[in-house]
C-alpha positions in Angstrom: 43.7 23.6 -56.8 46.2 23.7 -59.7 48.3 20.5 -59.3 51.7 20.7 -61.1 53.8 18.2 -62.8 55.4 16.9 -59.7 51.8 16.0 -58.7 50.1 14.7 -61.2 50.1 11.1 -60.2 48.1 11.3 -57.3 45.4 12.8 -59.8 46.2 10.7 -63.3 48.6 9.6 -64.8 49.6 12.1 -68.3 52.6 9.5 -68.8 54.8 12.2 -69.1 57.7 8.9 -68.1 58.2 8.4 -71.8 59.8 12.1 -72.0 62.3 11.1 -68.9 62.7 7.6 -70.8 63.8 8.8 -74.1 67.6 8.1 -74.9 70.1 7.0 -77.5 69.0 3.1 -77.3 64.9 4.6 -77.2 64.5 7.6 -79.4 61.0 7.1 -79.8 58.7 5.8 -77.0 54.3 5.8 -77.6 51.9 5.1 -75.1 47.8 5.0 -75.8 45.0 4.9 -73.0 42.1 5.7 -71.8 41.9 7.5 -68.9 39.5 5.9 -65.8 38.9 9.0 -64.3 38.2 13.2 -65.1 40.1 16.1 -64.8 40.8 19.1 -66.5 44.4 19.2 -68.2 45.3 23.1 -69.1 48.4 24.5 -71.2 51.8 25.3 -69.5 51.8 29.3 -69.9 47.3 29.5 -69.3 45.6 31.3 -66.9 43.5 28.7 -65.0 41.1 30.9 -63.9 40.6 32.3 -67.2 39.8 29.0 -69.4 38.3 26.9 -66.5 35.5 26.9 -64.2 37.1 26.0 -61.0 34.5 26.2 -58.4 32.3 23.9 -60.4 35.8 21.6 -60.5 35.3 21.7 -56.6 32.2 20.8 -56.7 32.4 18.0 -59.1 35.6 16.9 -57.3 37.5 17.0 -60.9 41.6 18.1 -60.7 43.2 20.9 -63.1 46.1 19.8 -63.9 49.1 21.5 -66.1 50.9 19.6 -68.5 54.4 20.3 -69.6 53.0 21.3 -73.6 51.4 24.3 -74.5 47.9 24.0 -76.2 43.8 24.7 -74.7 42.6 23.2 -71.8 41.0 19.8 -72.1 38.5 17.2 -70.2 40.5 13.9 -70.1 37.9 11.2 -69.1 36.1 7.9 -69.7 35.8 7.4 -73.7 38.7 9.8 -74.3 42.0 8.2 -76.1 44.6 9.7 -76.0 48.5 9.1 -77.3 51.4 10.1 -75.8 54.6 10.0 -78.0 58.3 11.2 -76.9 61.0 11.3 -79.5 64.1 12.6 -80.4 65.3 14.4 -83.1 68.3 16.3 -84.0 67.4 18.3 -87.6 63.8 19.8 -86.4 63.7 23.4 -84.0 59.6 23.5 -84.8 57.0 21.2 -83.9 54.4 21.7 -86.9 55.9 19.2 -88.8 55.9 16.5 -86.1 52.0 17.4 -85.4 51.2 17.0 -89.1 52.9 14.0 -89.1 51.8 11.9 -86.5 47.9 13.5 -87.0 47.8 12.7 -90.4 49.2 8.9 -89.4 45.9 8.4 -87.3 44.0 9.8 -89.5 44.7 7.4 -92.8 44.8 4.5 -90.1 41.1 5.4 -89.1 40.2 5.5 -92.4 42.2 2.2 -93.9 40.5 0.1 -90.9 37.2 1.6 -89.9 36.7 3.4 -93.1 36.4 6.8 -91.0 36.7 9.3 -93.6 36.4 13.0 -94.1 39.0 13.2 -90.9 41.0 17.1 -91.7 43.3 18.8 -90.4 42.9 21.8 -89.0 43.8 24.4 -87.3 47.7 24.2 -85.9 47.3 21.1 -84.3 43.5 19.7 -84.5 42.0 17.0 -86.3 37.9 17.5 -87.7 35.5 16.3 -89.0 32.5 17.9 -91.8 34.6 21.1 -89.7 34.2 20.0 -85.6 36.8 18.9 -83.6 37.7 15.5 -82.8 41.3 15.5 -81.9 43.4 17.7 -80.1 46.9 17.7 -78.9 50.0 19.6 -77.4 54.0 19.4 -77.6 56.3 20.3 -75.7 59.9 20.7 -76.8 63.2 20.8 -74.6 66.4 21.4 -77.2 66.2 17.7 -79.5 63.4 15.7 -76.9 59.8 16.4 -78.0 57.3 15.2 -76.3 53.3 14.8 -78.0 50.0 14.4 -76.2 46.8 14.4 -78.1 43.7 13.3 -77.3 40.6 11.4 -79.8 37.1 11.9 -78.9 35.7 8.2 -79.1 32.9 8.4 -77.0 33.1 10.4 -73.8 30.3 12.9 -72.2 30.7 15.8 -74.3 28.7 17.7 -72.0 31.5 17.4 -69.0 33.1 19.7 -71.4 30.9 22.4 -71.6 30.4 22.1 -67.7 34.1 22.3 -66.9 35.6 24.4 -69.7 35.0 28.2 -70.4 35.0 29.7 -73.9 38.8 29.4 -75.1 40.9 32.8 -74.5 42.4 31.6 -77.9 41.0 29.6 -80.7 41.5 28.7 -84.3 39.9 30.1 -87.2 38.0 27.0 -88.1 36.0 27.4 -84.2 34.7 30.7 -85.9 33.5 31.4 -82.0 31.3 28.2 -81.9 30.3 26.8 -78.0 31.5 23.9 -77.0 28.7 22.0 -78.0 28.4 23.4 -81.4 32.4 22.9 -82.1 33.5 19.5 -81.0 32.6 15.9 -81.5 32.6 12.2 -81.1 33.5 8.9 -83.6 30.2 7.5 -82.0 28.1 10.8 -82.6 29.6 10.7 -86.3 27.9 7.2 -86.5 31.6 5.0 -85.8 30.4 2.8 -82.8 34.4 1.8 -81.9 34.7 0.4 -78.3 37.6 3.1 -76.6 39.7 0.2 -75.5 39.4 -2.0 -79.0 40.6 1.4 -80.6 43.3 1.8 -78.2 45.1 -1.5 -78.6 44.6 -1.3 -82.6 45.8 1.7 -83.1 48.9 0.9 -80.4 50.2 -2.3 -82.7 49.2 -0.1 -86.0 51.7 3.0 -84.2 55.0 0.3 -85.2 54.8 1.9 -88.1 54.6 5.3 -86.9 58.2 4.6 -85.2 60.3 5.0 -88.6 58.3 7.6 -90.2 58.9 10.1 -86.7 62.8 8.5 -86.3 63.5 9.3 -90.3 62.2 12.8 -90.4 63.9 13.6 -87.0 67.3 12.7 -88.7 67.6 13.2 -92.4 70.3 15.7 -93.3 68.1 16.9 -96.0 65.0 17.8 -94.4 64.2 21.3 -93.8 61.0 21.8 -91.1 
């Protein structure tokens, strides 16, 4: 079973409020968690069928779920944190910049306090480490409301995601046709033993100063994305 938008509370929770919430008095809204549960959280325009294995999501009792963004599939699950970030901006029709952006924000925060280095971007929208990914994340985009979801390995069971995920029907270069195993990672399997929810509420107070970097860009005359 597919469950759409309309339905995705009664599986989890993707947050997707903050993209209803966002108005002239809150242009930019943020939300970090970790989910409590699993399910698998595919692209707006994929093929379930092609980038999942549903019958062993029957089995396993795990819920595909499609997200307004476009983007892979995903295993959202215990030791998984993920951001969710809705803004608006009036100057920007593309969302690279915005991914660069706000990637490249967690990624000098994880280095100024946990001294996690050697964190890259990659990819359109990825963030690795000595070349596997660590970090993924979507966007979706209605005329000046954009709305992010990404998604930090911390310390979940990688192997859920070689169970519930097929080989990609698209990947970046940098995969260079890797399995799952052999192409993503963990902070804890590159030696960072950082509790999920510690991270979580660090990186939400350290995301105030996100706020002004996303709200600037989205409005200054002068900027050309």
């Amino acid at each position: 079973m597919i469950a759409r938008r309309a339905g995705v509370d009664k599986y989890m929770d993707l947050h997707d409020q903050l993209y209803l919430r966002i108005n002239a008095a809150q242009p930019f809204l943020l939300d970090i968690w970790q989910p409590r549960g699993i399910a698998v959280v595919i692209g707006y325009s994929q093929v379930a069928a092609r980038e999942v294995h549903l019958q062993r999501c029957r089995v396993d009792g795990v819920p595909v779920i499609r997200r307004r963004g476009g983007g892979g599939a995903v295993v959202l699950m215990p030791g998984v944190l993920c951001m969710t970030a809705a803004f608006s901006s009036t100057r920007s029709e593309s969302p690279y910049f915005f991914f660069n952006l706000i990637n490249q924000f967690l990624v000098d925060t994880l280095a100024v306090h946990y001294g996690i280095t050697g964190l890259t971007l990659q990819g359109i929208s990825d963030v690795a480490v000595a070349g596997r990914k660590i970090l993924g994340c979507s966007m979706f985009k209605s005329r000046q409301l954009f709305f992010y979801q990404g998604s930090l390995l911390v310390n979940p069971n990688l192997s859920l995601i070689d169970r519930l995920l097929k080989h990609p029907s698209q990947e970046p270069d940098y995969r260079q046709g890797r399995e799952h195993g052999a192409f993503v990672t963990s902070l804890w399997q590159q030696g960072y033993r950082i509790e999920t929810d510690e991270l979580g509420m660090h990186l939400q107070r350290a995301a105030a100063a996100l706020r002004p970097l996303v709200l600037q860009a989205s409005n200054d005359p002068g900027r050309t994305f």
